[in-house]
Backbone of each chain as ProteinMPNN parsed JSONL, in Angstrom:
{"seq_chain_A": "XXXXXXXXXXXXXXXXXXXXXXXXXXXXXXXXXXXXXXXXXXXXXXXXXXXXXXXXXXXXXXXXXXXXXXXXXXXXXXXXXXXXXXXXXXXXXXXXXXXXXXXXXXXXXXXXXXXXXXXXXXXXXXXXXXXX", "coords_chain_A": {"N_chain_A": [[-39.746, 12.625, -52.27], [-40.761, 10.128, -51.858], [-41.163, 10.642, -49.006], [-43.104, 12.994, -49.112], [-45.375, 11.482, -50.107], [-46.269, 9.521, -47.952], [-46.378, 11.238, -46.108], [-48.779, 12.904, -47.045], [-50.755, 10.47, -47.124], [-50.524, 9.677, -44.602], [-51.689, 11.859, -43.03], [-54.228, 11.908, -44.657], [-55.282, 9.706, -43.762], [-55.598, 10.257, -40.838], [-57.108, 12.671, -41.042], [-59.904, 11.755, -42.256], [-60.108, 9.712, -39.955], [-60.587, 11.518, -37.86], [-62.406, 12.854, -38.826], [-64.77, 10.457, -38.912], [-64.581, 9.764, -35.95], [-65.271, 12.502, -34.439], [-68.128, 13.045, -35.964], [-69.57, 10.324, -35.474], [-69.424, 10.21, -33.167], [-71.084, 12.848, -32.33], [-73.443, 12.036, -33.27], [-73.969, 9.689, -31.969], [-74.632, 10.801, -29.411], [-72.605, 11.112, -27.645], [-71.603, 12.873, -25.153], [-68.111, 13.159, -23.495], [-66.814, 12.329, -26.058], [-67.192, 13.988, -27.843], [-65.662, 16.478, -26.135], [-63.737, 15.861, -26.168], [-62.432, 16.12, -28.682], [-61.72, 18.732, -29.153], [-59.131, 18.58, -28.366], [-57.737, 16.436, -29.982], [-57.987, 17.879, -32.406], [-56.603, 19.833, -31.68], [-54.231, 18.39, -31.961], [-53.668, 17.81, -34.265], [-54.386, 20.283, -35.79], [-51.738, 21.197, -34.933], [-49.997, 19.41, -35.905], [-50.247, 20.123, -38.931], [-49.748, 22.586, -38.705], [-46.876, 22.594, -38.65], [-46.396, 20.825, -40.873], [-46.869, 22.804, -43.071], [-44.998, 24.571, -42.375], [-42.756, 24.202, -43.015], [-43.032, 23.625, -45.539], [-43.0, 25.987, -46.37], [-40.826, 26.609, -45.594], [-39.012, 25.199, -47.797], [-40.337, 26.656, -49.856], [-38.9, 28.848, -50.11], [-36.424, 28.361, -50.233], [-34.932, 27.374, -48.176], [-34.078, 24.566, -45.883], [-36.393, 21.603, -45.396], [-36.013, 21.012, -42.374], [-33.625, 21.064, -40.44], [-30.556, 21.331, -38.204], [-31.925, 22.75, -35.834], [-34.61, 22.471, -35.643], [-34.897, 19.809, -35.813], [-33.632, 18.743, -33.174], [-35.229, 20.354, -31.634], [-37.301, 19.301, -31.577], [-36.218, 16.205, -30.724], [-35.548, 17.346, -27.808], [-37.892, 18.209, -26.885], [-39.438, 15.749, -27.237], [-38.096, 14.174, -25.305], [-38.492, 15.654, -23.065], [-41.652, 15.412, -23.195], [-41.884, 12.642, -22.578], [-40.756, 12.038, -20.677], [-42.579, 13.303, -18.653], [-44.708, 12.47, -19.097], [-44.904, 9.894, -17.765], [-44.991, 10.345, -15.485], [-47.922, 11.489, -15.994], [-49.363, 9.038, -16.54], [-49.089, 7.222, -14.209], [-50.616, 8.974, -12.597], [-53.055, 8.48, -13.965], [-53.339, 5.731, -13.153], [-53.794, 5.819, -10.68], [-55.604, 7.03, -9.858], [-57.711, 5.595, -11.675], [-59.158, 3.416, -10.343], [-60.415, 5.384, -8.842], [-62.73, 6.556, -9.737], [-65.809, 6.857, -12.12], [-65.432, 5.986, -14.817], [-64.588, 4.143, -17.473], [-62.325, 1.6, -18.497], [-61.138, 1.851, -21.151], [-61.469, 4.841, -21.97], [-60.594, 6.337, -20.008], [-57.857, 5.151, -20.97], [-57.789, 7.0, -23.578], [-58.009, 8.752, -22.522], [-55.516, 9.273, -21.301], [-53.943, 9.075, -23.413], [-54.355, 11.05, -25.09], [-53.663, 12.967, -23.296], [-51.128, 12.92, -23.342], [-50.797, 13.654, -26.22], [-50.827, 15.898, -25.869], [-49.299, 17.129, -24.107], [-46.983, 16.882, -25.241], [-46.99, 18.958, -27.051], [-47.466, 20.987, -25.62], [-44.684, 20.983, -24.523], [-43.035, 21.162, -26.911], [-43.97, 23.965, -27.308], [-42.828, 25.253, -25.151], [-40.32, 24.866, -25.414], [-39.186, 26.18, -27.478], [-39.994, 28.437, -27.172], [-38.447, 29.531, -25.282], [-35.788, 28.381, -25.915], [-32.655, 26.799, -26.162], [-29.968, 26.224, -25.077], [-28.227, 24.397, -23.849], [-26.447, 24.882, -21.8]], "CA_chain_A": [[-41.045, 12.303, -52.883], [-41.462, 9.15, -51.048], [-41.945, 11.74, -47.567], [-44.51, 13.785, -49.256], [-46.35, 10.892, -49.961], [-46.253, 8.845, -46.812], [-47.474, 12.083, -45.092], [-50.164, 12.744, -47.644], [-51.409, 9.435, -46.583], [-50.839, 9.612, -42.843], [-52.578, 12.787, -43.221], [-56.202, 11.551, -44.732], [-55.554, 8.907, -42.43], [-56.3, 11.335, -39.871], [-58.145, 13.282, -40.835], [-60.922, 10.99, -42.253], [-60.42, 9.333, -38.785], [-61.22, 12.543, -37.344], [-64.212, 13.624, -38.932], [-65.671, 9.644, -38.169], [-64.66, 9.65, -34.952], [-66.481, 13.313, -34.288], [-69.47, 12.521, -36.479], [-69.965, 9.021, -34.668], [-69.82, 10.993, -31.384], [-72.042, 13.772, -32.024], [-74.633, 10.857, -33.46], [-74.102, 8.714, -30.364], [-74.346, 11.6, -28.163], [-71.562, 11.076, -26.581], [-70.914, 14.476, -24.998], [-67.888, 12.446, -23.496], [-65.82, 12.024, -27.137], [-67.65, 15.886, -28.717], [-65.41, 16.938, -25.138], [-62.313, 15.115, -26.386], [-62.941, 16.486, -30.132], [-60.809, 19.875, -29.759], [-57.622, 17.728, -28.147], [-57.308, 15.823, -31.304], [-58.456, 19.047, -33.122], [-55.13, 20.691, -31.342], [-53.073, 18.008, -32.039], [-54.107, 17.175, -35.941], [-53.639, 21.51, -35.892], [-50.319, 21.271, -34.844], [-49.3, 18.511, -37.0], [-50.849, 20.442, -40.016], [-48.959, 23.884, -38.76], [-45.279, 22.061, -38.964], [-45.912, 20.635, -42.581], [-46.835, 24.13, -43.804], [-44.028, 25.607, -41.621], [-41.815, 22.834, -43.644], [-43.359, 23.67, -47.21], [-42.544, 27.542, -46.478], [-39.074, 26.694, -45.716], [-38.376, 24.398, -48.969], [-40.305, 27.681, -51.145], [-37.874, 30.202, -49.715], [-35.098, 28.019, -50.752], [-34.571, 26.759, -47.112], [-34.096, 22.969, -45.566], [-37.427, 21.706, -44.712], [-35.588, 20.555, -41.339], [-32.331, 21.352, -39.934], [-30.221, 20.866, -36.597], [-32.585, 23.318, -34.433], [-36.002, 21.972, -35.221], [-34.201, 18.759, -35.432], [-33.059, 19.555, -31.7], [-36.077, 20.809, -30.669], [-37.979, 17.764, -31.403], [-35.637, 15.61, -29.766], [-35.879, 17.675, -26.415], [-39.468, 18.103, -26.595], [-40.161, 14.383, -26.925], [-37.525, 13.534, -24.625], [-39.343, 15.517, -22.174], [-42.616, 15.045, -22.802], [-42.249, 11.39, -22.397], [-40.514, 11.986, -18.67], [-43.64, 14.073, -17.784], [-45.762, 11.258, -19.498], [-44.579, 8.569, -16.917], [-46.432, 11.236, -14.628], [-49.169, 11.256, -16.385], [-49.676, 7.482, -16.649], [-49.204, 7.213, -12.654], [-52.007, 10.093, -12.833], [-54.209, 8.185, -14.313], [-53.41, 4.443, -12.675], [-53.912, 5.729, -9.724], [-57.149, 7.915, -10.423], [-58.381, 4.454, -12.514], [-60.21, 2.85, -9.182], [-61.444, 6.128, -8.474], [-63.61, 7.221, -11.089], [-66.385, 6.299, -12.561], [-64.629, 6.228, -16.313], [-64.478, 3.311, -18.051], [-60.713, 1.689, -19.216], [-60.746, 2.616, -22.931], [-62.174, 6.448, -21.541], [-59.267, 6.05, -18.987], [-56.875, 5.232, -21.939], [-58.183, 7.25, -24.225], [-57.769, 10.652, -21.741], [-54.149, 9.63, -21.117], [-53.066, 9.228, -24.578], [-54.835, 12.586, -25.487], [-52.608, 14.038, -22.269], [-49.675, 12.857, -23.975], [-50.131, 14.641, -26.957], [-51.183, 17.728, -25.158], [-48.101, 17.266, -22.81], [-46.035, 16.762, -26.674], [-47.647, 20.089, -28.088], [-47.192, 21.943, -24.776], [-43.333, 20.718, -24.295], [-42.772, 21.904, -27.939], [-44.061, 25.207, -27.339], [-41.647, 25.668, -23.549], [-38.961, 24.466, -25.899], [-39.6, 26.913, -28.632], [-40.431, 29.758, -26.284], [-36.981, 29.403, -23.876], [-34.759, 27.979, -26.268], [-32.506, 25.239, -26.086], [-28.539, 26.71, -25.134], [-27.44, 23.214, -23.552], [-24.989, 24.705, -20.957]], "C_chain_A": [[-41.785, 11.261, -52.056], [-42.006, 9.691, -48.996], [-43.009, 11.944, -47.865], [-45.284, 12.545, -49.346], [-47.049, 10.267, -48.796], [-47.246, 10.393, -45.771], [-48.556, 12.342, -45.812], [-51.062, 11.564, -47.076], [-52.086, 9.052, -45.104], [-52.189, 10.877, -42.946], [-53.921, 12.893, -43.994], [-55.926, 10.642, -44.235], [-56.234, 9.163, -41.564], [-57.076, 11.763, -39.405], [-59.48, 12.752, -41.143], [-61.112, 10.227, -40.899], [-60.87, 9.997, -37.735], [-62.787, 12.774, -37.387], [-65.223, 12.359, -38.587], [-65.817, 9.902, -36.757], [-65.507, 11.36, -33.851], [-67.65, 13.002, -34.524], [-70.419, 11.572, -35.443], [-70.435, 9.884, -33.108], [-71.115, 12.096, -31.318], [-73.414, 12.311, -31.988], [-74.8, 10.274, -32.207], [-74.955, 9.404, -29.119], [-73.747, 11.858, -26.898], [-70.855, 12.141, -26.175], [-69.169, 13.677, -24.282], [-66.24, 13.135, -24.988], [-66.35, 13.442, -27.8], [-66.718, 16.221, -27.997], [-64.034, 16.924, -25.745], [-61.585, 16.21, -27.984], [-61.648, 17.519, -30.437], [-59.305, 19.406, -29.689], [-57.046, 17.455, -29.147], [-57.532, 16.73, -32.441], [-56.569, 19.786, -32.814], [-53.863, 20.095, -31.948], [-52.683, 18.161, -33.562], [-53.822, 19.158, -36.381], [-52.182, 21.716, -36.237], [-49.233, 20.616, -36.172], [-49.392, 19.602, -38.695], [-50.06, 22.254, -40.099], [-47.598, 23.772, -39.203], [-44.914, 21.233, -40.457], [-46.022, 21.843, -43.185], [-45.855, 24.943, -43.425], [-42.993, 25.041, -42.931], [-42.25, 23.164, -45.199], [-42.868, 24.704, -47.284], [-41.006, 27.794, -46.791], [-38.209, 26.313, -47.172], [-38.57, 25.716, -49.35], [-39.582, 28.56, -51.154], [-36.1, 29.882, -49.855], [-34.026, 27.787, -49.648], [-34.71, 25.206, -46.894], [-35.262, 23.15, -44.876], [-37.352, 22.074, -43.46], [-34.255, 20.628, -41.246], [-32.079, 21.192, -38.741], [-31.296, 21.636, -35.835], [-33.911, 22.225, -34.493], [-35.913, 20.431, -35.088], [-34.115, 18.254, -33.841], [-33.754, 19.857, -31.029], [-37.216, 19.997, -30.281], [-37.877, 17.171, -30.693], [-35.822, 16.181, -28.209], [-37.177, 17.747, -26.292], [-40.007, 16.955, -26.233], [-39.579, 13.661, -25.638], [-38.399, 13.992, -23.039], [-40.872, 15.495, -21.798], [-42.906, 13.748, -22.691], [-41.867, 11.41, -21.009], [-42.256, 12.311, -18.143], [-44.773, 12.98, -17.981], [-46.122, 10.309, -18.669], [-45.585, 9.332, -15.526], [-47.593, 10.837, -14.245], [-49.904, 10.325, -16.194], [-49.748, 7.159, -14.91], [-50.401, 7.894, -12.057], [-53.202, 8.646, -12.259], [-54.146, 6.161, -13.876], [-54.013, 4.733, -11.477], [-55.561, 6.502, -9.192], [-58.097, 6.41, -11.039], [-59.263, 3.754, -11.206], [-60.839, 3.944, -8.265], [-62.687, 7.142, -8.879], [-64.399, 6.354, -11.562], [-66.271, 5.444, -14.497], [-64.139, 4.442, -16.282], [-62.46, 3.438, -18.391], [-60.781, 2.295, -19.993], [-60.856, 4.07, -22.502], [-60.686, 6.419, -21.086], [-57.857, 6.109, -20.207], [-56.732, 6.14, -23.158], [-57.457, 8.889, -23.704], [-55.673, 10.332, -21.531], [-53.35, 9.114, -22.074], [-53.198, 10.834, -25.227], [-53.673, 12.977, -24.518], [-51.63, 13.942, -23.06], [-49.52, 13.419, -25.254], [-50.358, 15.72, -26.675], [-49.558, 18.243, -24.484], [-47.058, 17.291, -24.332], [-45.989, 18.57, -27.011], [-46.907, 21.303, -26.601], [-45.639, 22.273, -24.429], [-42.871, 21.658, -25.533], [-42.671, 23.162, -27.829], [-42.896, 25.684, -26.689], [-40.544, 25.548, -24.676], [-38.532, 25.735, -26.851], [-39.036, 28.531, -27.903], [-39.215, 30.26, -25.724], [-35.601, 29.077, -24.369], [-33.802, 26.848, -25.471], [-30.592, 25.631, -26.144], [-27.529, 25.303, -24.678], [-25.701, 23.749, -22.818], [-25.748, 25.017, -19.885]], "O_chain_A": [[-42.944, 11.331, -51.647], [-42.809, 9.241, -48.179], [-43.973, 11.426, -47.301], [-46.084, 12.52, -48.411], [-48.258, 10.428, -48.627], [-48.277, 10.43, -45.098], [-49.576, 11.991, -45.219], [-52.138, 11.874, -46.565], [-53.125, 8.585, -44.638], [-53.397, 10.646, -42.924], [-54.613, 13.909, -43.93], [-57.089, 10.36, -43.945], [-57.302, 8.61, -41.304], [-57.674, 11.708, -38.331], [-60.368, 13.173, -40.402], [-62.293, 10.041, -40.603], [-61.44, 9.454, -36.788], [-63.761, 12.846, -36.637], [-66.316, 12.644, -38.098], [-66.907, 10.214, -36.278], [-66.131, 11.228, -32.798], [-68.39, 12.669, -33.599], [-71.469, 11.838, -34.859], [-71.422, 10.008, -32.383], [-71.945, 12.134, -30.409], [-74.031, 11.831, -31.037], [-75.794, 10.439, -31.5], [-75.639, 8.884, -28.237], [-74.007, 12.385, -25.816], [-69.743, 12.438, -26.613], [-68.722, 13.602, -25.426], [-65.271, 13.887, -24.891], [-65.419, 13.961, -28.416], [-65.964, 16.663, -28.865], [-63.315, 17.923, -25.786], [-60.506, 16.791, -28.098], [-60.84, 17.429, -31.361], [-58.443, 19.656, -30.532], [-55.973, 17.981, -29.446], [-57.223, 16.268, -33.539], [-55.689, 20.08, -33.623], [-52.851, 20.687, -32.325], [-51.592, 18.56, -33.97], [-53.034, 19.352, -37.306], [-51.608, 22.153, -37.235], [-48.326, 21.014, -36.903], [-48.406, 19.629, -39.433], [-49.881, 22.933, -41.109], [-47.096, 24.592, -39.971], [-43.829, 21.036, -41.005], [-45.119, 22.033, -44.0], [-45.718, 26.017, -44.011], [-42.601, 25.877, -43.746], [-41.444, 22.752, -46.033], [-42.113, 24.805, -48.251], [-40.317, 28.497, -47.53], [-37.177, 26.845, -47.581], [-37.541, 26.391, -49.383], [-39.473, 29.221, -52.186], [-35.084, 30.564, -49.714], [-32.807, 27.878, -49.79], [-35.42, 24.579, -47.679], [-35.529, 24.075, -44.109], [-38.043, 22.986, -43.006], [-33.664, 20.133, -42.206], [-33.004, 20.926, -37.974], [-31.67, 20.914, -34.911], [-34.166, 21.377, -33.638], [-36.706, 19.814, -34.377], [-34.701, 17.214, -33.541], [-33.499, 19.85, -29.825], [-37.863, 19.931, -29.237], [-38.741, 17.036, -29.826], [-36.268, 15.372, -27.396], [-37.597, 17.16, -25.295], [-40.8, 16.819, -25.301], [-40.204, 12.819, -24.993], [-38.808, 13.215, -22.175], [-41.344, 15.534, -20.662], [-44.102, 13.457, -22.682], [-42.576, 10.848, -20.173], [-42.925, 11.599, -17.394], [-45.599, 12.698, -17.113], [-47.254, 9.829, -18.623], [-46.543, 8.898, -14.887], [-48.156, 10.323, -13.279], [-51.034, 10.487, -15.734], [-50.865, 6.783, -14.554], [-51.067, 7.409, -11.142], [-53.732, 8.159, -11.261], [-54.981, 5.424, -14.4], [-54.841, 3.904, -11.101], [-56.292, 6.298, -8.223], [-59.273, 6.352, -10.679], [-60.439, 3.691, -11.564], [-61.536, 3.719, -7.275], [-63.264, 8.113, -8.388], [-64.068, 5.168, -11.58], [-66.97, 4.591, -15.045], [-63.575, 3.776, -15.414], [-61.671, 4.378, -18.483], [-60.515, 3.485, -19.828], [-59.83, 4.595, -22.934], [-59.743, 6.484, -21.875], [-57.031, 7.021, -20.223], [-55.668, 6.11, -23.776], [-56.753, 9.734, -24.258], [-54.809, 11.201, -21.65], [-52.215, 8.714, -21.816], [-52.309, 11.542, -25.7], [-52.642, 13.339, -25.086], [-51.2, 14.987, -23.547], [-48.386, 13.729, -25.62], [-49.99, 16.626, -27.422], [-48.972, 19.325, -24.442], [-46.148, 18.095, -24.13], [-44.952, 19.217, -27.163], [-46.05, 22.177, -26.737], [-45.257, 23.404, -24.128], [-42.392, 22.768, -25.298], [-41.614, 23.725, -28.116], [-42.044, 26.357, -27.268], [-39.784, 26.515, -24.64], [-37.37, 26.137, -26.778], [-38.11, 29.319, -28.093], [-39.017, 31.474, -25.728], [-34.553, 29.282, -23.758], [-34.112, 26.21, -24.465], [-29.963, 25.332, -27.16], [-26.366, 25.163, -25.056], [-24.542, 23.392, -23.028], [-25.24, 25.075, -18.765]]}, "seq_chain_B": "XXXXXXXXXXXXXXXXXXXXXXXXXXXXXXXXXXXXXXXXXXXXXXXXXXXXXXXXXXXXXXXXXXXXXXX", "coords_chain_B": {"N_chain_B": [[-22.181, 31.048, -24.187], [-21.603, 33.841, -26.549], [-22.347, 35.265, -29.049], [-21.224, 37.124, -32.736], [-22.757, 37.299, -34.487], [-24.928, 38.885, -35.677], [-23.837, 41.137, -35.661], [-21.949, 40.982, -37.457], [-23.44, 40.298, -39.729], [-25.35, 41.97, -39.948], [-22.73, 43.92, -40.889], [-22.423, 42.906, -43.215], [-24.541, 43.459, -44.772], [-26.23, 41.75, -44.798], [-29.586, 40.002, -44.818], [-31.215, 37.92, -42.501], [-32.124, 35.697, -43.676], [-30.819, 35.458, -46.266], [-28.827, 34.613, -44.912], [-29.247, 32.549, -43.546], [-29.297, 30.97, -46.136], [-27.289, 30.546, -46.888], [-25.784, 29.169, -45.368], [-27.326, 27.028, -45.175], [-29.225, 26.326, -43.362], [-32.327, 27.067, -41.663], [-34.073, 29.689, -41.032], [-35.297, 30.806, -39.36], [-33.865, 29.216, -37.126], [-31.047, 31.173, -37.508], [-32.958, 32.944, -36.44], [-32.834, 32.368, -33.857], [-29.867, 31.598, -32.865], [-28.905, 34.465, -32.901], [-30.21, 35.471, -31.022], [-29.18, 34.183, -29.492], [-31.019, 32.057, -27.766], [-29.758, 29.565, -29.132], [-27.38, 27.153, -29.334], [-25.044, 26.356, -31.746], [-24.199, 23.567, -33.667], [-20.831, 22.298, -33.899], [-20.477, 21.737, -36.682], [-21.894, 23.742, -38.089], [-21.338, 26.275, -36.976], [-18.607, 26.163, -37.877], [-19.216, 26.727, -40.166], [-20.822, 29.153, -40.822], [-18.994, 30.652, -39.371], [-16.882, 30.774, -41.203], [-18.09, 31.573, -43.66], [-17.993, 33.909, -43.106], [-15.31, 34.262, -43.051], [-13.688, 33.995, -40.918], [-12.281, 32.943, -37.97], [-13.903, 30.92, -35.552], [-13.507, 30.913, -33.21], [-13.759, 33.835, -32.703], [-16.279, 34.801, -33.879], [-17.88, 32.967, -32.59], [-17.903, 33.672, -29.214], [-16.499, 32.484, -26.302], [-16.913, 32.354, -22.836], [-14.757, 31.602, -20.494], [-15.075, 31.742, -17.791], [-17.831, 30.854, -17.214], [-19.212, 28.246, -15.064], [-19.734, 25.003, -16.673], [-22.856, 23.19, -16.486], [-23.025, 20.511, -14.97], [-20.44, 19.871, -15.076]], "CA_chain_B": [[-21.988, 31.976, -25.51], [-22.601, 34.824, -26.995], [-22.195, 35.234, -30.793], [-21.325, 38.455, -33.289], [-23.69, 37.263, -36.208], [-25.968, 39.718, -35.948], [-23.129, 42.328, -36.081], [-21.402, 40.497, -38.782], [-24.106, 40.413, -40.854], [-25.426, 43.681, -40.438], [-22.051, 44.627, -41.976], [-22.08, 42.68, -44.809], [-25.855, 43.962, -45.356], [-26.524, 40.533, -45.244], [-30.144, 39.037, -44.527], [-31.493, 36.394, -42.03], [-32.593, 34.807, -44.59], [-29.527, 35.343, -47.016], [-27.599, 34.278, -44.097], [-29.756, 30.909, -43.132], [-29.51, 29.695, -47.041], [-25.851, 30.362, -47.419], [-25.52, 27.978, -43.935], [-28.143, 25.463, -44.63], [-30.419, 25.731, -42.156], [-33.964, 28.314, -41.829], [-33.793, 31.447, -41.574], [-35.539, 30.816, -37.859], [-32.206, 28.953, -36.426], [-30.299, 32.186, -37.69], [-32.856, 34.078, -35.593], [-32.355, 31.535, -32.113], [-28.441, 32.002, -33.055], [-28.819, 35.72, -33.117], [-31.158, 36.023, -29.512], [-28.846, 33.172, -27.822], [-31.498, 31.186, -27.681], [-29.61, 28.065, -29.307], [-25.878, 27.126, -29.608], [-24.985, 25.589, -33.213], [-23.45, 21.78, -33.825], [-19.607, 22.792, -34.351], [-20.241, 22.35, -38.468], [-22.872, 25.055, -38.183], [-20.52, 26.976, -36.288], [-17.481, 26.392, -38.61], [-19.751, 27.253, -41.574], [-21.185, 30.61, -40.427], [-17.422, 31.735, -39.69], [-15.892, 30.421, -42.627], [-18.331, 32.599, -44.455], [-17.619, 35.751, -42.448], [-13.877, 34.676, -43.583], [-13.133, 34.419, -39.435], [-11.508, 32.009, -37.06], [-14.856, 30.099, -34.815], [-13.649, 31.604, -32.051], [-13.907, 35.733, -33.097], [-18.175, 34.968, -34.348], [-18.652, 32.946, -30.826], [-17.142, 33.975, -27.834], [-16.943, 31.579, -24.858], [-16.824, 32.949, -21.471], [-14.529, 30.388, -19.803], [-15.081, 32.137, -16.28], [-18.995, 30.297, -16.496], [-19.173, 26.903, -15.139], [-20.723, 24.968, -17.572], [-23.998, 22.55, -15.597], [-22.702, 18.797, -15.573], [-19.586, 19.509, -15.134]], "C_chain_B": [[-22.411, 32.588, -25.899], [-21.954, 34.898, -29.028], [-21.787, 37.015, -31.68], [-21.569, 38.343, -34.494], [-24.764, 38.292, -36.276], [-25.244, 40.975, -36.64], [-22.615, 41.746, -37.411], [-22.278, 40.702, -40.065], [-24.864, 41.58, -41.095], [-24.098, 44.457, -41.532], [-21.639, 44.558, -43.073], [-23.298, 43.27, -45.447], [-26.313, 42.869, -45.976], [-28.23, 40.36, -44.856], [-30.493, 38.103, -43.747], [-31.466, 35.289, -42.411], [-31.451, 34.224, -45.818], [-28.483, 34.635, -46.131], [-27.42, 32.685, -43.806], [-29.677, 29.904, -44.632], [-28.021, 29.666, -47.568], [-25.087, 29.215, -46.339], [-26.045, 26.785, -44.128], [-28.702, 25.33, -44.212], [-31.413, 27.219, -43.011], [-33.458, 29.604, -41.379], [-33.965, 31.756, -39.745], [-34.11, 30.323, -36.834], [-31.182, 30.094, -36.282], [-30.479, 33.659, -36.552], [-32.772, 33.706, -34.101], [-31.0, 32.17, -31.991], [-28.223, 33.695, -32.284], [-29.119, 36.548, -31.427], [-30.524, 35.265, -28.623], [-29.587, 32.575, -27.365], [-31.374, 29.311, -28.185], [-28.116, 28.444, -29.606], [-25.701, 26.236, -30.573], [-23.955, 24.193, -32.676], [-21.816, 22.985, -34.002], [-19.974, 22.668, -36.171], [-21.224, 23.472, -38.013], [-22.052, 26.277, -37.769], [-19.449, 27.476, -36.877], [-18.171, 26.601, -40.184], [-20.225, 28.779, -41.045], [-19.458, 31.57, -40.262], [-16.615, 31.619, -40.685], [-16.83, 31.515, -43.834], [-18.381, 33.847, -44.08], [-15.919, 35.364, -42.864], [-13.166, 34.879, -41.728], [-12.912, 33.237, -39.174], [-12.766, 31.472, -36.278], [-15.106, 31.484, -34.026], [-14.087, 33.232, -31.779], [-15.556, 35.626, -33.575], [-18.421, 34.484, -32.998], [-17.738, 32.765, -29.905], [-17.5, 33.15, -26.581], [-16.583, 32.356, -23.594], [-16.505, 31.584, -20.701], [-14.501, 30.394, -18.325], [-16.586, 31.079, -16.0], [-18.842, 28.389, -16.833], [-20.395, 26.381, -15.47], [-21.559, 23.285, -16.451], [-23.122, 21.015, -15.495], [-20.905, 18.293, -15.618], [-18.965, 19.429, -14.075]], "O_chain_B": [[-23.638, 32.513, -25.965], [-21.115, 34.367, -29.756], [-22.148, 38.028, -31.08], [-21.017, 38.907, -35.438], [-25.463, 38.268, -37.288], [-25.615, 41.633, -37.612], [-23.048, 42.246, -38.449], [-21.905, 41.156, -41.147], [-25.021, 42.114, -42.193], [-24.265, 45.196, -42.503], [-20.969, 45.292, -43.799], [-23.195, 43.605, -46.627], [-26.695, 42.762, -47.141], [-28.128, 41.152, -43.92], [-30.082, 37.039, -44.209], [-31.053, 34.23, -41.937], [-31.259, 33.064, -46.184], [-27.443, 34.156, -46.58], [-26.461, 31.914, -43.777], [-29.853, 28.685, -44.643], [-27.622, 28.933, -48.472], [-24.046, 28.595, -46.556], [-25.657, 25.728, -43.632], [-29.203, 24.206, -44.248], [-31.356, 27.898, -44.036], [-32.42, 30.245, -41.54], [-33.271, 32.474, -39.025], [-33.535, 31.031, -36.006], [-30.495, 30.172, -35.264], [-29.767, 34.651, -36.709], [-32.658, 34.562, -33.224], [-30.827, 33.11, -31.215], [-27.503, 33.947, -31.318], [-28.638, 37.54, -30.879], [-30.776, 35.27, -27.418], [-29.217, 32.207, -26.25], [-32.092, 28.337, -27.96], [-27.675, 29.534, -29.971], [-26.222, 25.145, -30.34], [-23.275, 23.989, -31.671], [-21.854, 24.202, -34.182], [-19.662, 23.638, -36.861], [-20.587, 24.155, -37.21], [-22.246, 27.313, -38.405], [-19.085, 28.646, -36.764], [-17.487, 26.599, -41.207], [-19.221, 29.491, -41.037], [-19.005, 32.594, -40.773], [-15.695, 32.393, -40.948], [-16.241, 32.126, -44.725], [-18.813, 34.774, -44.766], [-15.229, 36.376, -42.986], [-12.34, 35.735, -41.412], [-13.248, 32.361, -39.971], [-12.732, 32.649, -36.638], [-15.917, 32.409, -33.992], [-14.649, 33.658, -30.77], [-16.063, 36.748, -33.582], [-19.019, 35.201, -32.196], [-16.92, 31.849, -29.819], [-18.581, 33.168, -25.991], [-15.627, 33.115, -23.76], [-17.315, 30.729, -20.344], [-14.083, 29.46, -17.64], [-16.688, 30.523, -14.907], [-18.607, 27.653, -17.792], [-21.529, 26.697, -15.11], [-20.835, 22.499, -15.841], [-22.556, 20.759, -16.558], [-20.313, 17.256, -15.915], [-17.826, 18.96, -14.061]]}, "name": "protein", "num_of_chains": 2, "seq": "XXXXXXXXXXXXXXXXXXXXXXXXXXXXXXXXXXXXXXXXXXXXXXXXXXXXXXXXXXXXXXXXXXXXXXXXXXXXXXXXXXXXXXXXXXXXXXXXXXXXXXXXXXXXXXXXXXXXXXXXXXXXXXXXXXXXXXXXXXXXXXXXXXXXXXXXXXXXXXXXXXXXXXXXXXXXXXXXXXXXXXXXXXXXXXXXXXXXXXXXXXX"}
């Protein structure tokens, strides 16, 4: 009970932080953060596909979560944080050659990282996970 | 490893799904299991053969000819 709630919460967290942080942007006209929009659209997706995956499982008289997706988590994050360290080198080294502001700068390589999360997931998903 | 849950449970006229809530887990793990796309914890392992009524080893078969990465 105390799950469901905590994600209820995180989740209009979110998404009310969503629809400002669009809104604000279109208003601004910050093509810029409208650009950014579907990223956090993909991610806030994703998130929103794996609680309904997770509600399906309880109604069918399954564990929300068990060792695989358990398992598949764990390798996903494990390597989308290697590829992350990448990323972050990416974008240090790109940072004195661009016209892009820090926060912009920080902003694009936190988005990568949940792109690089979402995309790992999938490879993981896709290829399976035999560990020999 | 390769596994003989698919056959097994074809011959009980078992279910994916009947199979994944008599184990514990989703119904999806049952179908990784099934394609060799994932190798179970040992309980997962010793629950799936304990309800086929088998020994570990007779549901998953190791092939001790392949050398395993790391080792």
């Amino acid at each position: 009970m105390k799950k469901a709630v905590m994600g209820l919460v995180i989740g209009a967290v979110v998404l009310v932080g969503l629809a400002l942080w669009v809104f604000k942007g279109r208003i601004a006209g910050n093509a810029q953060e409208v650009v950014t929009a579907p990223i956090v659209l993909l991610v806030v997706g994703f998130a929103v596909y794996l609680s309904i995956s997770r509600l399906r499982s309880r109604r069918r008289g399954e564990p929300g979560e068990d060792e695989l997706s358990k398992s598949v988590m764990t390798r996903a994050s494990s390597l989308a944080y290697y590829i992350s360290i990448y990323l972050w080198l990416f974008v240090g080294y790109i940072s004195d050659k661009t016209m892009l502001e820090t926060h912009s700068l920080v902003g694009a390589g936190i988005a990568g990282m949940a792109v690089v999360f979402v995309l790992c997931w999938l490879g993981v998903k896709l290829f399976g996970m035999k560990n020999e | 490893m390769n596994n003989r849950i698919r056959e097994l449970r074809s011959r009980e006229g078992l279910s994916q799904l009947e199979l994944a809530q008599k184990a514990g887990v989703r119904r999806e793990t049952i179908v990784f299991l099934e394609k060799g796309k994932y190798n179970p914890s040992l309980r997962l392992a010793h629950d799936i053969a304990k309800h086929f009524g088998l020994p570990i080893e007779e549901v998953f078969l190791f092939d001790d000819n392949v050398i395993k990465s790391g080792a």
